[in-house]
C-alpha positions in Angstrom: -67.1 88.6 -6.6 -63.9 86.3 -6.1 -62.8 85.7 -2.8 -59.8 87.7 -1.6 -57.2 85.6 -0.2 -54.4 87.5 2.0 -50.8 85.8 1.4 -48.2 86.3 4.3 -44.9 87.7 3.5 -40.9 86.9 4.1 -38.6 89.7 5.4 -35.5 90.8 5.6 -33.4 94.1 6.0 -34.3 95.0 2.8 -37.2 93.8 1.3 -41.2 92.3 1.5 -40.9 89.6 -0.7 -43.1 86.1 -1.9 -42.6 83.5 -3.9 -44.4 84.2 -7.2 -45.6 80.3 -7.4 -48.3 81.3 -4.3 -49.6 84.2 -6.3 -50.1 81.6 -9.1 -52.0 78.9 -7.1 -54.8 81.3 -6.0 -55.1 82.9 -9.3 -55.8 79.6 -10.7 -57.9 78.6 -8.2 -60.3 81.4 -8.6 -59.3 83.8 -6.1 -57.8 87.2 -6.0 -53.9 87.0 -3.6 -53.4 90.4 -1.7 -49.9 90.2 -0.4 -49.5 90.6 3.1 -46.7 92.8 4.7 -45.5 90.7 7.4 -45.4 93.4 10.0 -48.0 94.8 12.8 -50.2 95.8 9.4 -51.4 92.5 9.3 -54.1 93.0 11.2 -55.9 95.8 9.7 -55.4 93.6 6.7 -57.3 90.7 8.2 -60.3 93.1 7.7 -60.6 92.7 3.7 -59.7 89.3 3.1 -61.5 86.0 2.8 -59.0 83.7 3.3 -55.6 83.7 4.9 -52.8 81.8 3.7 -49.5 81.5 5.9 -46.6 81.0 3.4 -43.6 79.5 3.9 -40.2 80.8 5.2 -37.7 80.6 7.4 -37.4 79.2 11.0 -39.8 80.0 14.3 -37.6 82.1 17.4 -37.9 79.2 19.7 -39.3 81.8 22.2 -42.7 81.5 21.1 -43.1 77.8 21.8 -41.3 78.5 25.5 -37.3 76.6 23.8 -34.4 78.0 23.3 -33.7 78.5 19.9 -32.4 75.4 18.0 -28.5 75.7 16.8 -29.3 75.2 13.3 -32.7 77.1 13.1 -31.9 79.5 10.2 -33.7 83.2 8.6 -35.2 84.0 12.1 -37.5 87.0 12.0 -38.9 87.0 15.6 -41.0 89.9 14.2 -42.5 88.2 11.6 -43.0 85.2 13.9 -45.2 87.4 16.7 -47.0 89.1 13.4 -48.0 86.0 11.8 -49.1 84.2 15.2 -51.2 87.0 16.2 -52.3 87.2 12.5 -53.7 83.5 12.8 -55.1 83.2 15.9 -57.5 86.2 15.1 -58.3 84.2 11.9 -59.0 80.7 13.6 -61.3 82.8 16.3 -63.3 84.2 13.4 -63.4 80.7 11.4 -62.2 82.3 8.1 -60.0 79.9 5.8 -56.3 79.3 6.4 -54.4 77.0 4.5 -50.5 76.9 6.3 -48.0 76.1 4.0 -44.5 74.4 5.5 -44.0 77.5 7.9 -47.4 78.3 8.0 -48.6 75.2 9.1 -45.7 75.5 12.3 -47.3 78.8 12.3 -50.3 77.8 12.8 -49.5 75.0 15.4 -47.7 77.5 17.8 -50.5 80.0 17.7 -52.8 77.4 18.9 -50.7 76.1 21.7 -48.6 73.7 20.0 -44.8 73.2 19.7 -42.6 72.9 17.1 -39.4 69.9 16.8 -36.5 72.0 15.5 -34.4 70.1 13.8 -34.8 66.8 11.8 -32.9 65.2 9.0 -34.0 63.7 5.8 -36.6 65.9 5.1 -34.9 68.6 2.8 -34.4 67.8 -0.7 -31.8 67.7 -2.6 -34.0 67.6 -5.7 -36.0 70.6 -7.7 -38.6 71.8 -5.7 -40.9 70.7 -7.9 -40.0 67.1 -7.6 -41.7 64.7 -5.4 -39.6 62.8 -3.0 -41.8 60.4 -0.3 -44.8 59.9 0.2 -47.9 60.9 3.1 -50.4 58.7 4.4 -53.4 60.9 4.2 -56.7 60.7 6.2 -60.0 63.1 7.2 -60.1 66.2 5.9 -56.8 65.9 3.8 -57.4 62.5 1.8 -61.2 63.7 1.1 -59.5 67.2 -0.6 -57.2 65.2 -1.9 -58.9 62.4 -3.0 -56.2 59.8 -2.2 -55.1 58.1 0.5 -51.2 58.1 -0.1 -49.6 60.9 -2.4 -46.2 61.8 -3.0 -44.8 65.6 -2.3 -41.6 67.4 -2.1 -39.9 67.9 0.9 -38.1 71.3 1.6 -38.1 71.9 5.9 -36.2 70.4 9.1 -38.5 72.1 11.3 -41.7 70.2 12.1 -44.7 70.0 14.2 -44.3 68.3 17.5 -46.9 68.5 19.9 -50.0 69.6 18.2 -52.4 72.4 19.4 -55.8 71.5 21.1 -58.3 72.0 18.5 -56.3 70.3 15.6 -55.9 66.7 14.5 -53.2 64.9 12.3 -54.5 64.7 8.9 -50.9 63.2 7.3 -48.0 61.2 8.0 -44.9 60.6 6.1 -43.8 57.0 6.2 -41.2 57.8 9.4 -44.1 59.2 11.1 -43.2 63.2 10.6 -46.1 65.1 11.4 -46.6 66.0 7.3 -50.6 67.7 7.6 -52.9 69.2 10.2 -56.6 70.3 9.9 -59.4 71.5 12.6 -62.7 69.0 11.8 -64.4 71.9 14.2 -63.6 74.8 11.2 -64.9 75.4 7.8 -61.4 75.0 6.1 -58.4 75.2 8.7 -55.6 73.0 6.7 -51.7 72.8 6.9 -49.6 71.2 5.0 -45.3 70.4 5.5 -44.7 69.9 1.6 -45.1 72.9 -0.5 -48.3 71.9 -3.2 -47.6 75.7 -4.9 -44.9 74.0 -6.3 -46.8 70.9 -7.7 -49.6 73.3 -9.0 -49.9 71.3 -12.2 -50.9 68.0 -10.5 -54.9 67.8 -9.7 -54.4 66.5 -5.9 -51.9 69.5 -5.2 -54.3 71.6 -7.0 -57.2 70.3 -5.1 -55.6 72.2 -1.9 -56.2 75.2 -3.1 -59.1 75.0 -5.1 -60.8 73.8 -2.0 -59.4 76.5 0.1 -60.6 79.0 -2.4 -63.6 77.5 -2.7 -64.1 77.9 1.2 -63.5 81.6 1.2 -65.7 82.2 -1.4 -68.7 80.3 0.6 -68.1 82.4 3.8 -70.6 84.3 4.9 
């Protein structure tokens, strides 16, 4: 049976909605995507899935991380925020497979203790998400998924990781020393990433991210 891989959700007054390009990686990757409502559902849901993976989105309420909210922190849905940090601690105490994505991997950070910088510049594209703009020094867990130590990505955030959660290490740096990937050797698959591989889909190291993640979900126990 394919693994089941739960997708978090963005929000707003009107609408549950996801990027179709997620749907996309973990159907070609083998797995089946059950999108998540990004409300207090999510953690009835955490009970038939395999795999969790923390989407993208907008900007962390600086209340979670003990700041004030950042001037040009933007799409704030403090309800989303508590949803999804509950969502993935439960997930890292169980050892099931996340893979954080942009957000997700801030996400995943603050649930764990870690804080998030809330504003940098030069890290949002002006270029099609789809195009690569700099380059990541990779290492561990990433650069053995990846098979490369050095790949480009795209670049679409101007919130990052700051101080990182006990529990997790750096696995990538971008060449001004941005916090770009972050992984938990102590975990079966805990992996996330600033750059957005969904979009890169048709490039075998992007690829590789997911098909390992899937991979991981479908070898749990």
């Amino acid at each position: 049976m394919k693994p089941i891989i739960g997708i978090t959700s963005s929000i707003d007054n009107k609408q549950h909605y996801l990027n179709r390009v997620y749907v996309d990686a973990i159907v070609r990757a083998g797995g089946v995507p059950f999108i998540i409502p990004t409300d207090k559902y999510i953690v009835q849901a955490l009970d038939i899935i395999d795999g969790l993976l923390l989407s993208g989105g907008g900007d962390i309420d600086g209340c979670f991380f003990s700041q004030p909210t950042h001037k040009m922190a933007t799409d704030i849905w403090p309800a989303r925020d508590k949803a999804e940090i509950t969502a993935a601690r439960l997930v890292f105490a169980r050892d099931m497979p996340i893979l954080g994505i942009c957000r997700g991997l801030q996400i995943l950070n603050v649930a764990l203790g870690g804080n998030i910088l809330q504003h940098i510049d030069g890290h949002k594209q002006s270029q099609p998400r789809n195009v690569p703009t700099h380059s990541v020094k990779a290492s561990g867990m990433l650069a053995e998924i990846m098979e490369m130590k050095k790949v480009m990505v795209n670049s679409i955030h101007h919130q990052v990781a700051d101080r990182v959660a006990d529990g997790l290490v750096v696995c990538g740096v971008a060449p001004d020393g941005i916090i770009e990937a972050i992984c938990a050797p102590n975990k079966a698959f805990v992996l996330g990433v600033q750059w957005h591989p969904e979009e890169l889909l048709y490039t075998h190291e992007h690829f590789r991210i997911f098909d390992a993640f899937v991979g991981a979900a479908f070898s749990r126990p």
